[in-house]
C-alpha positions in Angstrom: 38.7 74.5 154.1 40.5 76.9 155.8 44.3 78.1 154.9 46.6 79.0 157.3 48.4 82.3 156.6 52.1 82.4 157.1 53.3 84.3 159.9 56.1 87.0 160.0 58.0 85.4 162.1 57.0 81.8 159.9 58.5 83.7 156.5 61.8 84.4 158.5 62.1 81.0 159.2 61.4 80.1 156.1 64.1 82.4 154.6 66.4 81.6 157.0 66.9 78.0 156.6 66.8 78.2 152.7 70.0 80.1 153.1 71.8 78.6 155.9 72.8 76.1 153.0 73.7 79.1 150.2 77.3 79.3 150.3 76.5 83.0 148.0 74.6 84.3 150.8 77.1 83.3 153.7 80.1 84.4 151.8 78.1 87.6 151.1 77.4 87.9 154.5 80.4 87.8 156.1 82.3 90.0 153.0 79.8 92.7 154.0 80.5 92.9 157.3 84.0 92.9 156.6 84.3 95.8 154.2 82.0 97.7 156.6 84.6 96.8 159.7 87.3 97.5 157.5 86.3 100.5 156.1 85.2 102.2 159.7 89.0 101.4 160.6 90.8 103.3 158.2 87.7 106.3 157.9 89.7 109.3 159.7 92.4 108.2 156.9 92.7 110.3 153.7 91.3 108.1 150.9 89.7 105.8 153.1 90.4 102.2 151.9 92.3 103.7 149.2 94.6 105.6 151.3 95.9 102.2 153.5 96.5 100.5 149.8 98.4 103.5 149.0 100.3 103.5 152.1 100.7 99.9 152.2 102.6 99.6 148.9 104.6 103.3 149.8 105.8 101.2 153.5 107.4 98.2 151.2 111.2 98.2 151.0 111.4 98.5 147.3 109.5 102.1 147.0 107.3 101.9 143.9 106.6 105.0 141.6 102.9 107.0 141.5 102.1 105.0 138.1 102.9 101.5 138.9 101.1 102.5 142.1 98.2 103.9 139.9 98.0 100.8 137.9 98.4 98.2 140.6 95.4 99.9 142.4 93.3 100.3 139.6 93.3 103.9 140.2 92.9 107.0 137.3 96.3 109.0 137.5 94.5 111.9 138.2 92.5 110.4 141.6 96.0 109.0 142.6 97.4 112.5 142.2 94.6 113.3 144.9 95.0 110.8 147.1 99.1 111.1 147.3 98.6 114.8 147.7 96.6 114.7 150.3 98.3 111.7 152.2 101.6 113.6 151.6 99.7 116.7 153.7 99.3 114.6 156.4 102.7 113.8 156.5 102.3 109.7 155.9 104.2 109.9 152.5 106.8 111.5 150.2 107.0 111.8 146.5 111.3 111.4 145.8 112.7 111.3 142.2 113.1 108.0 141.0 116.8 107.1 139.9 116.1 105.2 137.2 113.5 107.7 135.6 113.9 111.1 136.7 110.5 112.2 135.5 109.0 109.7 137.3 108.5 109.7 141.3 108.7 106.6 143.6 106.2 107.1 146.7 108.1 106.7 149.8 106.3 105.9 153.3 107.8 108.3 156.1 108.3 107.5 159.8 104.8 108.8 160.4 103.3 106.7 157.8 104.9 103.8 159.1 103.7 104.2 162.7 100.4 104.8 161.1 100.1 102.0 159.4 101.2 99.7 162.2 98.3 101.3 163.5 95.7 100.4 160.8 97.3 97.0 160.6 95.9 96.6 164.2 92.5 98.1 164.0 92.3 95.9 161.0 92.9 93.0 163.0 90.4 93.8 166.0 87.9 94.6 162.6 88.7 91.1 161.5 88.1 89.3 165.1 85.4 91.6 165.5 83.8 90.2 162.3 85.2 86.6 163.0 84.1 86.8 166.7 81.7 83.8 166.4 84.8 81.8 166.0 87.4 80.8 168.8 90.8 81.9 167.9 92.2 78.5 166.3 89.6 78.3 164.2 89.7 82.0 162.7 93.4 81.0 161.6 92.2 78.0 160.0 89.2 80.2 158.5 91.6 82.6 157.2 94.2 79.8 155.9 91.2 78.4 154.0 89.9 81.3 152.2 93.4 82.2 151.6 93.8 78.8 149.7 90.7 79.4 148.2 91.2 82.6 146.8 94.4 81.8 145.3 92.6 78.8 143.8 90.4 80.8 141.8 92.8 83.7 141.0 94.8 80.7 139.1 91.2 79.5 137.6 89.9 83.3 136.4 93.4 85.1 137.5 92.6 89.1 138.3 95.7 91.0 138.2 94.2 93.9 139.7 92.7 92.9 143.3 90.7 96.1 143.5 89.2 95.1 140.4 87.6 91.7 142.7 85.6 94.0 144.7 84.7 96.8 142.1 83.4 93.9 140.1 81.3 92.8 143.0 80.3 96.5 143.9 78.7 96.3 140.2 77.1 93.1 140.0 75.3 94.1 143.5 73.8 96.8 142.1 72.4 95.4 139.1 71.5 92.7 141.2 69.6 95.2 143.4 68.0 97.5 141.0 65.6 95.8 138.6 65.6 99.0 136.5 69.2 98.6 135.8 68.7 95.2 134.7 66.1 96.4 132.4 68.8 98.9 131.3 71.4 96.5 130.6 69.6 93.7 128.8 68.0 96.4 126.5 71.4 97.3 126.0 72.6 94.2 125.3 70.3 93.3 122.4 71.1 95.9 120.5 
């Protein structure tokens, strides 16, 4: 009797269609290329992702101060004290005394930082249609509306108050995900 070998191209195939019904793997999918999009857009930024958070929060009319900041972002005190120093040498933000605390500072957005930001909110955008691009413009708005419904839907089922914290917990569950010596690590760990 003789068994046919499975090709390459047969395995791919194979793969392929037991994941085109894996709502994990497409969501996966499509958050990867996103965070890779996203991330390329705000690159010549100081602090990266972390910088258009930063200067996100400092463009909002009620300014907050570098702690709430800090906290909101999920950032250690001392990183944000990076991060705001080197966006304030670039000229996108300002540290002023806050009123109701002198010893603390509210993080202000200047005129630059707000013309910059425009401008990340638009390569952003062409980052989203970029990664949304197999979908005609009504249906991206409906795509986002949904996952927008969605994601509020299970921040009020497992609520995060932190939404850095979503992706830094995915970060982590990739990589023990990926690295069977990790997992090894963890559930030695564990039983102990």
């Amino acid at each position: 009797m003789q068994v046919s070998t499975p090709t390459t191209g047969d395995y791919a195939d194979s793969c392929a269609s037991a994941v085109d019904t894996d709502l994990g793997w497409a969501l996966g999918m499509v958050f990867r290329a996103y965070v890779k999009a996203a991330n390329h857009a705000v690159a010549d930024l100081p602090g990266g992702p972390r910088g258009y958070q930063l200067l996100t929060i400092a463009a909002r009319a009620l300014p907050a101060t570098q702690l709430a900041i800090a906290q909101q972002l999920g950032v250690d005190r001392t990183v944000m004290t990076y991060l705001l120093d080197d966006l304030e040498s670039a000229g996108l933000v300002e540290r002023q005394p806050d009123p109701a605390d002198r010893r603390a500072r509210r993080i202000i957005a200047t005129d630059k930082g707000h013309a910059r930001l425009a401008e990340l909110q638009q390569r952003l955008r062409l980052a989203e249609d970029h990664v949304l691009a197999a979908l005609d413009e009504p249906k991206r708005d409906t795509f986002r509306d949904l996952v927008r419904s969605l994601a509020t839907h299970a921040n009020t089922l497992d609520p995060e108050a932190n939404p850095c914290q979503v992706v830094d917990d995915i970060e982590v569950a990739e990589t023990t995900a990926a690295s069977p010596r990790l997992r090894r690590g963890r559930r030695s760990t564990a039983r102990r």
